[in-house]
C-alpha positions as CSV (number, residue, x, y, z in Angstrom):
1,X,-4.4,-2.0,-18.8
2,X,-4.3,-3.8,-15.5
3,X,-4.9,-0.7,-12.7
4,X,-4.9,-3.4,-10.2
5,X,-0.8,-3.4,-9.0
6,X,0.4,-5.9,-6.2
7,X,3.0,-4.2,-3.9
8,X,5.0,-5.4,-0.8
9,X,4.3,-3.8,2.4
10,X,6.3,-3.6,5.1
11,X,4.9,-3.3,8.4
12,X,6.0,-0.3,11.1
13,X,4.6,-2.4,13.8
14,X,6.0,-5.9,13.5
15,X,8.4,-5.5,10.4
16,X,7.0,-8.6,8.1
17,X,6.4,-7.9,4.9
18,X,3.1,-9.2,3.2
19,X,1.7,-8.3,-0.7
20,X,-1.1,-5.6,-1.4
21,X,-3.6,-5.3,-4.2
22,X,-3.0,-0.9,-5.2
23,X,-5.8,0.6,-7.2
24,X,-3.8,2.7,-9.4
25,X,-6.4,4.9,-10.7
26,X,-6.5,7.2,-7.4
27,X,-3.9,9.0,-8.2
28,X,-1.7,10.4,-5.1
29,X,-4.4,9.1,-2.1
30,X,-4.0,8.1,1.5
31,X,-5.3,4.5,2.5
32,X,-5.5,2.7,6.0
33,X,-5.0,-1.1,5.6
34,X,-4.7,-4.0,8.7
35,X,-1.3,-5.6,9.0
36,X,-2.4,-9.1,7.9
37,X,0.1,-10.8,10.3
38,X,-0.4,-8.3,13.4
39,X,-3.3,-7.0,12.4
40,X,-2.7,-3.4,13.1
41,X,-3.6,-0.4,11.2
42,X,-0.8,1.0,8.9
43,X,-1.3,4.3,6.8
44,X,0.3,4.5,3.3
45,X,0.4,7.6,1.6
46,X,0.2,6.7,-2.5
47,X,1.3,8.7,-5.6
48,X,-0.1,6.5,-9.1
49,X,-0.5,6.8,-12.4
50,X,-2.6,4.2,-13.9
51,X,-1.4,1.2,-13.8
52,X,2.1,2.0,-12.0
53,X,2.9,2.8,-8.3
54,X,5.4,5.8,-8.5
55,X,5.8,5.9,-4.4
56,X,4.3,4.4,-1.4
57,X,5.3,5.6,2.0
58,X,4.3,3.1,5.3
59,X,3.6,5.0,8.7
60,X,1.7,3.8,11.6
């Protein structure tokens, strides 16, 4: 099994969308990750069960 999931995220700041490489075997965690076309920081909050991304919630 592949925990490694790719996700879109949106950007709060400038609102394009780029993909994300999720370690799903953190369970429900909170992760800070740069904007890569801005470059600003965006906070998602994670639930996951391996393998699978059962929410992800953007906020900056």
């Amino acid at each position: 099994m592949d925990l490694l999931v790719e996700v879109d995220v949106s950007c709060p700041h400038c609102g394009e969308v780029f993909p994300l490489q999720i370690d799903t075997s953190q369970g429900e965690h909170t992760m800070i990750e740069d904007c890569s076309v801005c470059c600003r920081p965006i906070t998602l909050q994670l639930e996951c069960l391996p393998g699978e991304v059962l929410s992800m919630r953007e906020e900056d």
